[in-house]
C-alpha angles and dihedrals in degrees: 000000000000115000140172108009100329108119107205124230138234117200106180114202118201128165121246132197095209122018099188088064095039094054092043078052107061088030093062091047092058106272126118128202132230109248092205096074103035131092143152085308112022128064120188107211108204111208092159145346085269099035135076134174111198107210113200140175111247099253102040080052088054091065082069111046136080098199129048105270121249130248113244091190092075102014139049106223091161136030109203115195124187126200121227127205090222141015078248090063096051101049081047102059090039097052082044095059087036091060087042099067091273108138127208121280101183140351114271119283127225127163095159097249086047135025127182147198134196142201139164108226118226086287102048096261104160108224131182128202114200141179121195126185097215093185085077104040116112120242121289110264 
């Protein structure tokens, strides 16, 4: 558990088939990527100054791993949600991946204190985009 002034890091690592296209992808919907920890293999995706998503061809992400790697093409092994600061924002980052090649993953969301969007990026990633307007959300249970 984080505690004092320590933010704690996410780095994401999911498997591309082509690395070239995945990283045009999230550039042309507004990310950048640390040059520092990418290489012929590797892309490091930056989504904050807390958050990474590792990008990795599919062979360079089985070093890693213990178990086969899933296909995202035809399963979800991992559901990524991002938070927005405004429905705006939503509807912006969603529009963004649409235009890139993304395809749809679900119909919107709105349930008036918290809207959502979804796409599956160029390798079947499911991602969510969500707003919340915490200043009318009811206490935690």
């Amino acid at each position: 558990m984080a505690t004092g002034s320590y933010q704690q890091m996410i780095f994401i690592n999911l498997a591309v088939d082509d690395l070239t296209k995945s990283r045009k992808f999230f550039e042309e919907i507004g990310y950048s990527f640390n040059p520092f920890f990418s290489d012929e293999n590797t892309a490091c995706l930056v989504i904050s100054d807390t958050i990474y998503a590792m990008l990795m061809t599919k062979e360079r992400l089985a070093d890693f791993a213990k178990k086969p790697l899933a296909d995202s093409t035809r399963s979800t092994a991992v559901l990524l949600c991002l938070s927005a600061e405004t429905r705006a924002d939503v509807d912006r980052l969603a529009d963004a991946a649409l235009a890139a090649g993304g395809t749809p993953a679900a119909e919107p969301v709105d349930y008036g204190l918290m809207y959502g969007r979804s796409f599956y990026d160029p390798d079947g990633h499911h991602w969510e985009v969500t707003w919340m307007d915490a200043t009318t959300a009811e206490e935690p249970v």
